[in-house]
N, C-alpha and C positions, 0 to 999 in steps of 0.2 A: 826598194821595198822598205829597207830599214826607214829612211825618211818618212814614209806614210806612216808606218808604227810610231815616231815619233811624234808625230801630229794628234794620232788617236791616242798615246799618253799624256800629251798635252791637256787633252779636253778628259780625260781621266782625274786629271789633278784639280781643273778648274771646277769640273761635276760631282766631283767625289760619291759617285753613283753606289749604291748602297746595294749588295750581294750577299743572298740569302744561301748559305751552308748546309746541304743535311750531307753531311763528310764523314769519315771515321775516327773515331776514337783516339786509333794510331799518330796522326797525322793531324788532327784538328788547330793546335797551335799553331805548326808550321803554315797551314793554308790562311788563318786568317793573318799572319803574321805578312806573308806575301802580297795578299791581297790592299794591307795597310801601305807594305811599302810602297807600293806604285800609284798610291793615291787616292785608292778607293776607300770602302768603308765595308767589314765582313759585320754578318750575324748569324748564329749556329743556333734557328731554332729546330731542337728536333718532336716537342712534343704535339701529338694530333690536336691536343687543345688549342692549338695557340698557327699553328704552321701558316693557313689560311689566310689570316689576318697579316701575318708575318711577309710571306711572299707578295702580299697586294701592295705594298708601301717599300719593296723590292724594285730593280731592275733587269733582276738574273734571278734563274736558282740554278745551284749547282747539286746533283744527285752523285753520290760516292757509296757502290757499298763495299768497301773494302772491309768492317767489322759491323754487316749487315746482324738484326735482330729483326724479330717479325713486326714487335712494336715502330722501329722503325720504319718497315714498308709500309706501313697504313699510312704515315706522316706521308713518307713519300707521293704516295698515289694522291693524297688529299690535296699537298702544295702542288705536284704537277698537273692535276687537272685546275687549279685556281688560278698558275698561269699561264696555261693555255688560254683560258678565258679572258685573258687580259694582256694575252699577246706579247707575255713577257718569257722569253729566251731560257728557253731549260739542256743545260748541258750535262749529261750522261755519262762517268766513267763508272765503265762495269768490272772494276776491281779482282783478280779472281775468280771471274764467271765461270770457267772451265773447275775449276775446282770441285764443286759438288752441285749434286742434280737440284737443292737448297737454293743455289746462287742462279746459276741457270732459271729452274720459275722465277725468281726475283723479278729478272731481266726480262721475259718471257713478260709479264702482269706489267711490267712497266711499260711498256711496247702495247700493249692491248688496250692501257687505260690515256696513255699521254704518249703527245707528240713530243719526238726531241729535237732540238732542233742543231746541236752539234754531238754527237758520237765520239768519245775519244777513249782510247784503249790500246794494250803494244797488240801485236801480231797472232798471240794466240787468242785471245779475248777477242777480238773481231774473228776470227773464224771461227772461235766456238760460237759467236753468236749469228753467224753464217752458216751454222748445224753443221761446216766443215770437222775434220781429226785434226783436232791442234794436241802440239806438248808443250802443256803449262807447267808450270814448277813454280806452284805457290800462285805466288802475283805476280812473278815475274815470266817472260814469254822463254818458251825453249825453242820454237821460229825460227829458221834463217831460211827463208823465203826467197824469191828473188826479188825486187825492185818490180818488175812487170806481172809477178804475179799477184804481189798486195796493191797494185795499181787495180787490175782485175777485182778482185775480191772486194776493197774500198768501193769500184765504181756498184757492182753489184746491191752490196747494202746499201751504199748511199740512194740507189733507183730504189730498193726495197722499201726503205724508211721514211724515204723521203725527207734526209736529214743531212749534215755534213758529217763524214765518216774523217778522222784522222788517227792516222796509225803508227805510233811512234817504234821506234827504231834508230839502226845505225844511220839509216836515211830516213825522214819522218815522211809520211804520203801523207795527203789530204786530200781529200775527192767531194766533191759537190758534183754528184752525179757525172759526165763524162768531164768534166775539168779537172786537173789534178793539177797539186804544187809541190814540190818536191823543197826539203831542208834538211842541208847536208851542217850546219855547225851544232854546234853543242860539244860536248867533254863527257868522257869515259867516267869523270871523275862525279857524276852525278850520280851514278847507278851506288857510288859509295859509301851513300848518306840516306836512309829513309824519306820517303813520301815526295820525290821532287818529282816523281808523275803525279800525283794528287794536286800538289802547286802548281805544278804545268796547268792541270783542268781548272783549278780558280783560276789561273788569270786569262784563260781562256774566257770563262763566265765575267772574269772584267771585262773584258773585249769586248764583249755581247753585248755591253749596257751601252757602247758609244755607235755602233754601227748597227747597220739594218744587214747588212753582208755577212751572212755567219761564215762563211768561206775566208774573207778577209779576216773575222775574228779568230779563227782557229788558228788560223797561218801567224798573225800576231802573237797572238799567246804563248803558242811554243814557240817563234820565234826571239823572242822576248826571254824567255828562259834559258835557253840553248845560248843566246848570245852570252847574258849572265854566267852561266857557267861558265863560257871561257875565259871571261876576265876574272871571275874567281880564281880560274886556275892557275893562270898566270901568277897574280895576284899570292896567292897561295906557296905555289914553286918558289917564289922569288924572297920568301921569308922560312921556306925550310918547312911549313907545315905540313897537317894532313889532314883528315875529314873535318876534325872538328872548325879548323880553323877556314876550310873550305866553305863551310856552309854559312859561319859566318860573312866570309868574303862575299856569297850568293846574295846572301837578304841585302850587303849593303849594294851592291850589282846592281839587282833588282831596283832598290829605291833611287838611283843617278840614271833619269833616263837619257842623259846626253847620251851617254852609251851609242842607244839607238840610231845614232845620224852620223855613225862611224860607217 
């Protein structure tokens, strides 16, 4: 697997495919930050004048509401139906969903108005948006599920939406309708740092600009992340550090994709 991902960083590097952000506040630097290292090219337009135009000369757009505003959803709805129309790859994290009945319609009008065409979110955010009883805490999932049950749940919405479901965790699930890919690496030491599930979804949305396989995209992206971290970690350990010096170790991670064909 690593090897494919290698290949599809490859043509990353040589495309430098241009990905369109409506992202949070939070985390915004970090996502175009990652998106840079692995060779692509980010742009955070968020205003409805302009979004339109913005996503047409796009490859990707990626959707985040983690510090959702209303002025924002308009932008949203506006770039996802423009690339829909133009058959350009719109990836989904619904940040928070479960948090308030606010966030929920969000996700609700996004789903009514545009297709997605990868889903990514941890354990309770997909079941809040499966009208499942999840325990969210914050943005983060309160979930420990089984393995076979977020298998279930994934394949469900993925048949729902008609999109690729990926549901990150101790074991991350990915489901394209009845197929699912299971990814058991990555590091504890991520959950340490702000926004590296947001990063996870951009470079998921890089993924999407080289392949037609959103299933293959998703499993890269995080895959790609997950691996990073643990050379971080290592990386990291082995000079005594801690988060700060972690995350640095991640971006440089992130941008050495020999990595990959480890």
């Amino acid at each position: 697997m690593n090897a494919d991902i290698y290949k599809l960083s490859n043509r990353i590097r040589e495309e430098k495919p241009l990905v369109h952000l409506v992202t949070n506040s939070v985390t915004r630097n970090d996502c175009a930050n990652v998106v840079i290292a692995i060779g692509a090219s980010p742009i955070m337009a968020i205003d409805s004048r302009e979004v339109e135009e913005v996503v047409s000369v796009s490859k990707a757009l990626v959707l985040n509401i983690g510090t959702i505003e209303e002025n924002i959803v308009e932008s949203m709805i506006l770039a996802g139906k423009k690339a829909n129309s133009l058959n350009i790859p719109v990836i989904l994290d619904p940040v928070g969903v479960g948090v308030s009945e606010f966030r929920k319609n969000i996700v609700g009008k996004i789903f009514e108005n545009i297709h997605v065409s990868i889903i990514k979110g941890n354990q309770s955010e997909i079941k809040t948006i499966c009208g499942l009883e999840a325990n969210s805490k914050g943005v983060d999932s309160g979930d420990n599920d089984s393995v076979d049950e977020i298998t279930r749940i994934s394949q469900i919405l993925s048949k729902k939406t008609n999109s690729v479901v990926a549901v990150t965790g101790k074991i991350d699930v990915i489901s394209q309708f009845d197929k699912t890919v299971y990814l058991s690496n990555g590091n504890k030491m991520l959950k340490k740092i702000t926004g590296t599930g947001c990063m996870g979804t951009a470079l998921v949305g890089v993924f999407s600009t080289i392949t037609n396989n959103m299933l293959e995209a998703a499993v890269a992206g995080i895959s790609s992340l997950n691996t990073a971290g643990d050379i971080a970690y290592k990386k990291t350990t082995d000079i005594g550090g801690g988060c700060g010096s972690f995350k640095v170790n991640l971006f440089d991670a992130i941008g050495a994709s020999s990595y990959l064909t480890k």
